[in-house]
C-alpha positions as CSV (number, residue, x, y, z in Angstrom):
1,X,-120.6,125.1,-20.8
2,X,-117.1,126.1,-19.9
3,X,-115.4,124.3,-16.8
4,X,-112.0,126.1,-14.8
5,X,-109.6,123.5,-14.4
6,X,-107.1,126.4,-12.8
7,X,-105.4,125.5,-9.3
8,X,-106.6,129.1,-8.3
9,X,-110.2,128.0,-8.9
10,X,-112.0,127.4,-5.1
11,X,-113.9,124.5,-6.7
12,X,-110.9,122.4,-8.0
13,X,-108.7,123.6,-5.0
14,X,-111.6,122.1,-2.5
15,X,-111.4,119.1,-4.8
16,X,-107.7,118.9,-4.6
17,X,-107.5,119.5,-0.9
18,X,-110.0,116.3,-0.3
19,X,-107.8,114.2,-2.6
20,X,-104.7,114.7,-0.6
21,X,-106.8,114.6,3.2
22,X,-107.3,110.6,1.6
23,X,-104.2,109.9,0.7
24,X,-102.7,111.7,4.2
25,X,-104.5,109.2,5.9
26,X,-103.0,106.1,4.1
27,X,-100.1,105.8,6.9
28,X,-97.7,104.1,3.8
29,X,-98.1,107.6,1.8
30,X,-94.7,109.0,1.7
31,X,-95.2,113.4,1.9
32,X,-92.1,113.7,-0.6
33,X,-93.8,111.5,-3.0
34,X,-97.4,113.9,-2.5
35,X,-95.3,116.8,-2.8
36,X,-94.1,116.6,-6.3
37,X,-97.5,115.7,-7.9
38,X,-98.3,119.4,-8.5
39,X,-97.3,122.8,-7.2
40,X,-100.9,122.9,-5.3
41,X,-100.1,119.5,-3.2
42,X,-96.3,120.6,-2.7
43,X,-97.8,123.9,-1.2
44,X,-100.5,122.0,1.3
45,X,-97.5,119.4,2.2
46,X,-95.4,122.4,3.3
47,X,-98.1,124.2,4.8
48,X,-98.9,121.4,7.3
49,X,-97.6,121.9,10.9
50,X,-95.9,118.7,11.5
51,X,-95.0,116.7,8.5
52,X,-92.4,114.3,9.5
53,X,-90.3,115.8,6.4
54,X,-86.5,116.4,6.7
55,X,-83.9,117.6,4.4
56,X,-81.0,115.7,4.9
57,X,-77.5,116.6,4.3
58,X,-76.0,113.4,4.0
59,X,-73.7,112.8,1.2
60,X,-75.2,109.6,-0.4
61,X,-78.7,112.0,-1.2
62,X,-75.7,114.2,-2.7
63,X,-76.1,112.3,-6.5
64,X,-74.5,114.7,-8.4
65,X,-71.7,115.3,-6.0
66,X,-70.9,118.8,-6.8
67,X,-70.9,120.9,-4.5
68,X,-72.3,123.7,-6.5
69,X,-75.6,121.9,-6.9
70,X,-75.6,122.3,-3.1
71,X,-75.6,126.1,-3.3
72,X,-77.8,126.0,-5.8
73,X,-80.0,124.0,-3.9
74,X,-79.7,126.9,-1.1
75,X,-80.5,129.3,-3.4
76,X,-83.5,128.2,-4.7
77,X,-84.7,126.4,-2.0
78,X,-88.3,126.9,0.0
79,X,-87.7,128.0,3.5
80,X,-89.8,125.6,4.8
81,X,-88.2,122.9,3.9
82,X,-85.2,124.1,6.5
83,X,-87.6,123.4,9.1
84,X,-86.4,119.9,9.7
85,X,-82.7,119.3,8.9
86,X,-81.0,115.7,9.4
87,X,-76.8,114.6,8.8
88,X,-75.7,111.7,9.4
89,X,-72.4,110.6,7.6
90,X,-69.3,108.9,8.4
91,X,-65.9,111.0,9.4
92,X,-64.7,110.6,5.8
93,X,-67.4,113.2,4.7
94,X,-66.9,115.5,7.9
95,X,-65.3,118.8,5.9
96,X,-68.1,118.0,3.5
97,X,-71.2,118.0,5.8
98,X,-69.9,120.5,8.6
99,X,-69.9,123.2,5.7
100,X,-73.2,122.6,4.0
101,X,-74.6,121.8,7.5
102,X,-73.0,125.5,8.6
103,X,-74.2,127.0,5.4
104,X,-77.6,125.6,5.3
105,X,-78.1,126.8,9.1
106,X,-76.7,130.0,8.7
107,X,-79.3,131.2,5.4
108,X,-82.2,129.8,7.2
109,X,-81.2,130.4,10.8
110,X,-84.9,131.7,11.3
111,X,-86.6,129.0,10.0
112,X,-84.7,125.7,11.2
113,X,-87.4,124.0,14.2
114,X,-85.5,120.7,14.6
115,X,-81.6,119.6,13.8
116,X,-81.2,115.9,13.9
117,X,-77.9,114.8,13.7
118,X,-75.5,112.0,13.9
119,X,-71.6,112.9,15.3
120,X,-68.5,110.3,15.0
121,X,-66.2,113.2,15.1
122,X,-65.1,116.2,18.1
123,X,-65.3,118.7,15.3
124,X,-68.9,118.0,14.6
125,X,-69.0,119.5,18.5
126,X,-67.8,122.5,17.2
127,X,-69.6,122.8,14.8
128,X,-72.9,122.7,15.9
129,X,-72.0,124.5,19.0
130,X,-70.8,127.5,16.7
131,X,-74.2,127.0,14.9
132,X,-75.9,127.2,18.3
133,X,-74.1,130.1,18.9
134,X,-74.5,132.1,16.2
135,X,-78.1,131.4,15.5
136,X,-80.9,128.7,15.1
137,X,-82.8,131.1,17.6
138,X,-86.1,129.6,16.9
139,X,-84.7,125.8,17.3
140,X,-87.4,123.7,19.1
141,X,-85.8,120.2,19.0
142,X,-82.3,118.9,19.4
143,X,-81.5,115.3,18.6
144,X,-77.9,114.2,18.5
145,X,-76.3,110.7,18.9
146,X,-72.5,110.8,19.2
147,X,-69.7,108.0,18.7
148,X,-66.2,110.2,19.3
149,X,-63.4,108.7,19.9
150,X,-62.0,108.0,23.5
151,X,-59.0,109.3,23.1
152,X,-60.8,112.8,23.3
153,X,-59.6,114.8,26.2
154,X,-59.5,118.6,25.6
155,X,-63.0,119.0,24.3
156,X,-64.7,122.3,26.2
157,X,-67.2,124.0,25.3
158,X,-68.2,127.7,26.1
159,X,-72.2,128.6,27.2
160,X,-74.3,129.7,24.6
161,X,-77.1,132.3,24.3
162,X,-80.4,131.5,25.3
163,X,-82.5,129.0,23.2
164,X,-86.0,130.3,24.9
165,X,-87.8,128.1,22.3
166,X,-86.0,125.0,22.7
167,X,-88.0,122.3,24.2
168,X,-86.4,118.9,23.5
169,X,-83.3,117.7,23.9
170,X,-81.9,113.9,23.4
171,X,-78.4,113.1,23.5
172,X,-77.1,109.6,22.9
173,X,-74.4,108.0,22.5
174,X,-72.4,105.0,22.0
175,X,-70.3,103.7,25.0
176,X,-66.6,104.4,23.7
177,X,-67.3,108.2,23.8
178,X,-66.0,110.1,26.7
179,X,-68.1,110.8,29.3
180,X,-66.6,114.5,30.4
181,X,-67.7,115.7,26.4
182,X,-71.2,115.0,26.6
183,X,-71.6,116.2,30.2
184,X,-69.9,118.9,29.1
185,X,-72.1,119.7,26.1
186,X,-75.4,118.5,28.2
187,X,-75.0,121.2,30.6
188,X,-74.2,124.2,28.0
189,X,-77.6,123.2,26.3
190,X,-79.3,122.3,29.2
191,X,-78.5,126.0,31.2
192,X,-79.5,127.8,27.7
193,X,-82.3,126.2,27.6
194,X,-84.9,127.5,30.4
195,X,-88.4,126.0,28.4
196,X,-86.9,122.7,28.0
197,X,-90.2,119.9,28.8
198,X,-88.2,116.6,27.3
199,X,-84.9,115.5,28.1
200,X,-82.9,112.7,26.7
201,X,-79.4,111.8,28.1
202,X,-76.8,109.1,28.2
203,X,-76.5,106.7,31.2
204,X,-73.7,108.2,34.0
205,X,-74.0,111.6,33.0
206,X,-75.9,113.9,35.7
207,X,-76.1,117.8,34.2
208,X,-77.6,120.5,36.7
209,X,-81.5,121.1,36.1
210,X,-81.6,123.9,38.5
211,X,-83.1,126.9,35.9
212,X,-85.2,123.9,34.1
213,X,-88.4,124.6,35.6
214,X,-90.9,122.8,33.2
215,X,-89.0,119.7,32.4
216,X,-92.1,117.1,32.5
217,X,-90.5,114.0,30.4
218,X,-87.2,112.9,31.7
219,X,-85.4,109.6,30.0
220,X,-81.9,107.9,30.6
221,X,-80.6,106.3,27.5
222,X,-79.3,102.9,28.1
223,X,-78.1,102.1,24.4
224,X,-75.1,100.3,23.8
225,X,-75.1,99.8,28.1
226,X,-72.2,97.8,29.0
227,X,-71.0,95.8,32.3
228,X,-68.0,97.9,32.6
229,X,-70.0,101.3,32.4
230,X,-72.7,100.6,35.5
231,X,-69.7,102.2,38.0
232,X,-71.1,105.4,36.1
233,X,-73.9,104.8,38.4
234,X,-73.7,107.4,41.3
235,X,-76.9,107.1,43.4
236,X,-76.0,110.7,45.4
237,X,-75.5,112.5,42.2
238,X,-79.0,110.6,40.4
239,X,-80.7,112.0,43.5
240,X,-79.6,115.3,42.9
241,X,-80.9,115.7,39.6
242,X,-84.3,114.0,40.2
243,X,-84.9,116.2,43.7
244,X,-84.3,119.0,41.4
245,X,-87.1,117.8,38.5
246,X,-89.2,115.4,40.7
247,X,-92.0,117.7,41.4
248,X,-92.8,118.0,37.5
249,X,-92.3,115.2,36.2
250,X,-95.0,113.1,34.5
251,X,-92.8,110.5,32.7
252,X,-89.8,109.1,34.5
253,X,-87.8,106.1,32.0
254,X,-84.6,104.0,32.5
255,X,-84.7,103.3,28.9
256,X,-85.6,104.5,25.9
257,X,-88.3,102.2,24.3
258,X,-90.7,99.7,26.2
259,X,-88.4,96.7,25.4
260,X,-85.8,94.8,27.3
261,X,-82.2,96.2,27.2
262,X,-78.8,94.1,27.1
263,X,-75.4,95.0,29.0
264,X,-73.0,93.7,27.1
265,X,-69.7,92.4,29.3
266,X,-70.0,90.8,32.4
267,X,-72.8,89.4,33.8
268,X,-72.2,90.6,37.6
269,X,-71.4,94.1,39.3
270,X,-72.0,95.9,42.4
271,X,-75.5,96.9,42.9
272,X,-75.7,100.3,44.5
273,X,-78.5,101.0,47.0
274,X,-81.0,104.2,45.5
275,X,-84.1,105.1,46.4
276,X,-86.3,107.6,44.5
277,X,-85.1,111.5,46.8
278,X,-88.7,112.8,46.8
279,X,-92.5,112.7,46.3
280,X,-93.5,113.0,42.4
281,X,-96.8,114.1,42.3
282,X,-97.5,114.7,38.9
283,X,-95.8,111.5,37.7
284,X,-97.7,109.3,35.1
285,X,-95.4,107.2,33.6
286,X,-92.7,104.8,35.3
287,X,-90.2,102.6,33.0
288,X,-87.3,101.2,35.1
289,X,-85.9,98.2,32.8
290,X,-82.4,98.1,35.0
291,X,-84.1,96.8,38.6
292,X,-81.2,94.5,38.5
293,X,-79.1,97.2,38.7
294,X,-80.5,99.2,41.7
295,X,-80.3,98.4,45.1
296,X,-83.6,99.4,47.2
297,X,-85.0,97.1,50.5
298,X,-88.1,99.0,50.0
299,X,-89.2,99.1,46.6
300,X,-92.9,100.3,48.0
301,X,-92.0,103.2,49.2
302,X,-91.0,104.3,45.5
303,X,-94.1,103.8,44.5
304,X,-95.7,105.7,47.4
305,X,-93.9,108.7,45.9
306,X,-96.0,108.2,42.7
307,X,-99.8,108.7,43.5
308,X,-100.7,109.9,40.4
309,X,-99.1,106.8,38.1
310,X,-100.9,105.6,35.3
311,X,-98.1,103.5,33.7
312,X,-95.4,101.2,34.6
313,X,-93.0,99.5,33.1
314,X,-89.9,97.4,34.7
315,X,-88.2,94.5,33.7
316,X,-84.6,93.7,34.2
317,X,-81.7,92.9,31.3
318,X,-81.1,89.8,29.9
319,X,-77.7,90.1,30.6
320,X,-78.2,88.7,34.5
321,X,-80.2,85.8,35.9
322,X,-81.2,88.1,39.0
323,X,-84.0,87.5,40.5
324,X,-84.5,90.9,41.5
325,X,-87.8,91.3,39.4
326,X,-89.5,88.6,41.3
327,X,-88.6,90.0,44.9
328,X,-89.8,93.2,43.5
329,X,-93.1,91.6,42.4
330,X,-93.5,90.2,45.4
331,X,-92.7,92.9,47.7
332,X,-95.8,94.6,45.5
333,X,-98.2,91.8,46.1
334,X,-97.2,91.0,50.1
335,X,-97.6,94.6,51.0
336,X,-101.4,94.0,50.4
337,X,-101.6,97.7,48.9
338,X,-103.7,98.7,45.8
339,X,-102.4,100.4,43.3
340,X,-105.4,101.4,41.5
341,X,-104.2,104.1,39.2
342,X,-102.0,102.4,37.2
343,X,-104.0,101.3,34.4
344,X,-101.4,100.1,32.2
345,X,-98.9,97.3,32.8
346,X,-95.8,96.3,31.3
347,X,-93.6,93.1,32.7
348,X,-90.4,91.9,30.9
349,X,-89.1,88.5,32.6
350,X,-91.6,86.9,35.2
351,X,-92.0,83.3,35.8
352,X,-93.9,82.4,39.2
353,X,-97.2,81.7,37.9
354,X,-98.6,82.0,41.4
355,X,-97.4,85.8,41.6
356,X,-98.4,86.4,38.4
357,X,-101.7,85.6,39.8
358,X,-101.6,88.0,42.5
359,X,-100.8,90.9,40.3
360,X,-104.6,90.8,40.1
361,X,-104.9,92.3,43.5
362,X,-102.3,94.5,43.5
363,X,-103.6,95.9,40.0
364,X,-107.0,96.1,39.7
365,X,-107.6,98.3,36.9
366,X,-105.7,97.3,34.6
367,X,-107.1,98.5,31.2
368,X,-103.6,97.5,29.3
369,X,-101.3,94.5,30.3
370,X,-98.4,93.3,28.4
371,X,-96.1,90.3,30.0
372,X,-92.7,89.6,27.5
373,X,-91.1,86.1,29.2
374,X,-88.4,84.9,27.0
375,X,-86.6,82.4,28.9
376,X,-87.3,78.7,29.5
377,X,-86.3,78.8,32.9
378,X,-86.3,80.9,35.8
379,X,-83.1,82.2,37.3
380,X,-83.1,79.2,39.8
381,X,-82.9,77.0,36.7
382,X,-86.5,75.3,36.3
383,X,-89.0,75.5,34.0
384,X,-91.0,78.6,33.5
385,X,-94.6,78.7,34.9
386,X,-95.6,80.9,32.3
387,X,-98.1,78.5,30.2
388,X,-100.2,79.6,27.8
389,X,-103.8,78.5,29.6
390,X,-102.5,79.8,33.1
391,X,-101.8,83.1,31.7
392,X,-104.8,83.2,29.7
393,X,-106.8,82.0,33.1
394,X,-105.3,84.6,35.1
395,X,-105.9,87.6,33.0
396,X,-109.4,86.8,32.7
397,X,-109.4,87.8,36.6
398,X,-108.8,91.6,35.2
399,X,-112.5,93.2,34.4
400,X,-111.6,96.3,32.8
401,X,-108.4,94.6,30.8
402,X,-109.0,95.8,27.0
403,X,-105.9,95.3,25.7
404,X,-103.2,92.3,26.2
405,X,-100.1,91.1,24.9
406,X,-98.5,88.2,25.7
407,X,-94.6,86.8,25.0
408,X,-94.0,83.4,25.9
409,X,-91.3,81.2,25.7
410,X,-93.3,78.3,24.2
411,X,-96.8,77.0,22.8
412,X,-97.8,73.9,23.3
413,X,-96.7,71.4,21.1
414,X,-99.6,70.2,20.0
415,X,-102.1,72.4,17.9
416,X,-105.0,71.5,19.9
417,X,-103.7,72.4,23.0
418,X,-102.9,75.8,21.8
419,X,-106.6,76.3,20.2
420,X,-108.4,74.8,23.1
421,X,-106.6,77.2,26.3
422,X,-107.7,80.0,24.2
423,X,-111.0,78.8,23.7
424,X,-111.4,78.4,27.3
425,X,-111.2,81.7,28.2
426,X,-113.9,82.8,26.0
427,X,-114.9,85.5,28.7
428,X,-112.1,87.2,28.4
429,X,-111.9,87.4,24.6
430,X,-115.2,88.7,24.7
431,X,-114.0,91.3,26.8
432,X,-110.9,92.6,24.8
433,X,-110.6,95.1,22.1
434,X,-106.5,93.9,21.0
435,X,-105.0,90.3,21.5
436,X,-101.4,89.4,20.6
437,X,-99.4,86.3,21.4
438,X,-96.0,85.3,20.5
439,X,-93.5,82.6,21.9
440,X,-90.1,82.8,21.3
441,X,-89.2,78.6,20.9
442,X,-91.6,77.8,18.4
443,X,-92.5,74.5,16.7
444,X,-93.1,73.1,13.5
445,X,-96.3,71.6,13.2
446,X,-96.0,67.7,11.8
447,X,-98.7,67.4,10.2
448,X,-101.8,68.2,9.0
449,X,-105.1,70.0,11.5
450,X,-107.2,66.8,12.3
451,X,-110.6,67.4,11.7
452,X,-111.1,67.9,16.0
453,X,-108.6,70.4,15.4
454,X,-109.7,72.3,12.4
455,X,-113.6,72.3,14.4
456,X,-111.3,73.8,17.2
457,X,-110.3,76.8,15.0
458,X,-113.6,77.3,13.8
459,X,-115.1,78.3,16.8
460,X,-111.9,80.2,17.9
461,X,-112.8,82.2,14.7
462,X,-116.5,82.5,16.5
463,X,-115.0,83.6,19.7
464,X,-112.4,86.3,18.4
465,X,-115.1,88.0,15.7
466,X,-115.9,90.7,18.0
467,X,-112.0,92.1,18.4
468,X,-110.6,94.7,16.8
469,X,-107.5,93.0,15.9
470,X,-105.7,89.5,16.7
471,X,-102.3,88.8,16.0
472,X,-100.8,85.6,16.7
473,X,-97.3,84.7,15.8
474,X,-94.8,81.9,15.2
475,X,-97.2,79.3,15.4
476,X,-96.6,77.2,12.2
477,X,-98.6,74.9,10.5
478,X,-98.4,72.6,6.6
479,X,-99.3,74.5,3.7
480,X,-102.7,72.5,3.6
481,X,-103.8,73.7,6.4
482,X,-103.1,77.2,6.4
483,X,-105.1,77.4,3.1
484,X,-108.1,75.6,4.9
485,X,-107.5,78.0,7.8
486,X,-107.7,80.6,5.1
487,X,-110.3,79.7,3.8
488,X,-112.6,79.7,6.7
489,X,-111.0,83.3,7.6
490,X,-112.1,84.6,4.1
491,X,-115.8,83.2,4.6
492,X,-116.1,85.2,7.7
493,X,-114.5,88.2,6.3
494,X,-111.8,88.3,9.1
495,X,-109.5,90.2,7.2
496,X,-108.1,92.5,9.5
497,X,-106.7,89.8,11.7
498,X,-103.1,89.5,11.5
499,X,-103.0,85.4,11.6
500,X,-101.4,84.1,8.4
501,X,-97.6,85.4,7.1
502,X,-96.2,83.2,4.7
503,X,-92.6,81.7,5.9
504,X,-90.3,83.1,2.8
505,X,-89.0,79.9,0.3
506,X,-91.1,77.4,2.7
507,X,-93.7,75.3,2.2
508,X,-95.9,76.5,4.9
509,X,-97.4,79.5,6.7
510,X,-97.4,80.8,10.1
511,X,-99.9,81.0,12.0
């Protein structure tokens, strides 16, 4: 009996193919590692539709540092490994990486889907807008984040032909770089882009969305946001752009990421009155973490523009001790009006354990809530209401909540009265699929779990075995006890909880 070991072979490709479906699903499985086990793997890796791959061009990847091996490299390379192309490199390296960046993009103009690229430097402008101009017709995603000089004054940029296939666009930037360049280059990509559905632009910059007719997902950068830079702010030309995009938009965000942003400078500034210009009908998502920034008597009437809202986010920076967030809160909770659609919640900086109480009522659906309270006090200066067993009370209140995530600013300081809150709520744990907690002024525990205390965790363990996942952070205990603790987790096979993280060159673990 003979057996065909060939790659061509349907059984041993079939066997092959379910090999590498196992190992795609390991998250932690890097594709450029799969990709140079054999020829057969490299060809499935290349084959997939979205791999996450990308060549970059930057010099440290270079390790022979000639720049023959780079045309070589062009040469012989696959085609489809120009679909995703990434350069990000100092100005000392700019000759360097606008050529190989021109030359790579130039070869495969046909076959480059996404450019992802980092600028310090006004020629990297020109060089990606004579790229853009000269090809990359099939370019689907543009991702640039710029740090030019200020000094920069003469920068203009013709319009380019028509990028039919382009769908995003994010440009970011740090807050030294002139704001006439990248409204400049904003509105040349923007105007040559008809298809665009996601947007990504820098705070102060407003380009013309009048031919973007499918623009669903529209976000304002707020990286590297300072104090001096909110005059950007211009309410009349804000308006213009969202009466323009309102009526298909289904994610609005001030701010990129579902995390509280800093403005760096001074802590005050003239808040400018704005209002949302129209009705948004199709709008899902709402992140506004700059409330301290905007100026509205009438917040409600904003959200009366969004009937179809599923998600909201707000918050305000850290930068201010406004208390803009609460009178926004509480103009949601007096107005006595449901806002039943919204089924997932995200607060960054409340206080009033009262209010927090009445979110209930205003939010009745809730399927997803997250609350992130760093400070000890409130911006009146006293202590913070958020406890751990209030919170924990209140959101048992919620009866389709699946999902919660709690940051606090402290536990109690004892561990019983951190086990036994939890315990209390034993209703709601039974009810949740995810739990996470986290304060951000932790303590060392003292000493040992009594005995009281250790029964305590025991039947926490009980209540919590029916949850997908628990993660509890910055609760620290003595080694002894977290090795009791683990114990008991091992003998009810409670793996999958993320409770224990030993503290590096400490004698002790977190719980």
């Amino acid at each position: 009996m003979t057996f065909n070991l060939m790659w061509g072979s349907f059984e041993f490709q079939n066997l092959g193919f379910r090999i590498l479906s196992k190992i795609f699903t390991q998250t932690s499985a890097p594709l450029k590692t799969a990709r140079l086990v054999c020829q057969f793997w490299n060809e499935i890796v290349l084959s997939l539709p979205n791999t996450g791959l990308s060549l970059r061009l930057d010099a440290k990847y270079d390790k022979n540092g000639d720049p023959l091996s780079f045309y070589e490299l062009c040469s012989s390379a696959d085609a489809r490994l120009a679909k995703h192309i990434s350069a990000r490199h100092g100005s000392q390296g700019m000759y360097d990486i606008t050529c190989k960046l021109t030359h790579f993009c130039d070869k495969f103009s046909d076959n480059v889907e996404i450019l992802e690229l980092s600028l310090d430097n006004e020629h990297y402008f020109k060089c990606i807008h004579q790229i853009l101009t000269k090809g990359c017709t099939n370019l689907k995603e543009l991702q640039i984040y710029c740090q030019i000089n200020p000094n920069l004054y003469n920068l203009l940029l013709k319009s380019l032909p028509p990028k039919p296939k382009l769908t995003s666009f994010v440009l970011n930037s740090a807050s030294e770089t002139p704001i006439h360049v990248l409204q400049n280059f904003a509105q040349i990509v923007i105007s040559a882009s008809p298809n665009l559905k996601e947007v990504t632009f820098t705070w102060g910059i407003y380009p013309d969305f009048k031919n973007s007719k499918f623009l669903s997902y529209l976000t304002i950068s707020l990286d590297n946001l300072d104090a001096a830079e909110i005059g950007r702010f211009d309410p009349a030309d804000l308006s213009r752009v969202l009466y323009q995009v309102g009526g298909e938009l289904v994610s609005l965000c001030f701010g990129e990421y579902d995390r509280r942003k800093s403005i760096s400078g001074s802590k005050t500034w003239i808040r400018k009155e704005f209002r949302l210009p129209r009705k948004m009908p199709k709008l899902k998502k709402y992140r506004n973490l700059l409330i301290d920034v905007f100026q509205c008597d009438d917040v409600f009437q904003d959200f009366e523009k969004m009937p179809a809202l599923k998600t909201l986010v707000i918050g305000q920076t850290e930068s201010t001790n406004s208390a803009r967030l609460h009178e926004i809160l509480q103009a949601i909770v007096t107005a006595g009006k449901i806002l039943g659609n919204v089924k997932t919640l995200k607060i960054f900086e409340i206080h009033d354990a009262i209010l927090f109480a009445g979110l209930k009522t205003a939010f009745p659906n809730l399927e997803r809530f997250e609350v992130d309270t760093y400070n000890i006090e409130d911006d009146r200066g006293e202590e913070s209401g958020m406890k751990l067993g209030v919170v924990l009370n209140t959101c048992g209140g919620w009866r389709r909540l699946k999902h919660l995530k709690l940051g606090l600013p402290m536990y109690p300081k004892e561990a019983k009265d951190f086990l036994q809150p939890v315990l209390d709520c034993l209703k709601l744990c039974k009810e949740l699929k995810t739990l996470r907690m986290l304060t951000y002024y932790w303590f060392i525990c003292p000493s040992d779990l009594t005995e009281f205390e250790m029964d305590l965790f025991k039947q926490l363990l009980l209540a919590l075995d029916g949850m997908d996942e628990v993660e509890i952070q910055n609760f620290y205990c003595t080694h002894k006890s977290a090795r009791d603790m683990w114990k008991l987790i091992d003998s009810k096979k409670m793996w999958r909880f993320k409770i224990f993280q030993q503290i590096p060159n400490k004698n002790r673990f977190e719980f």
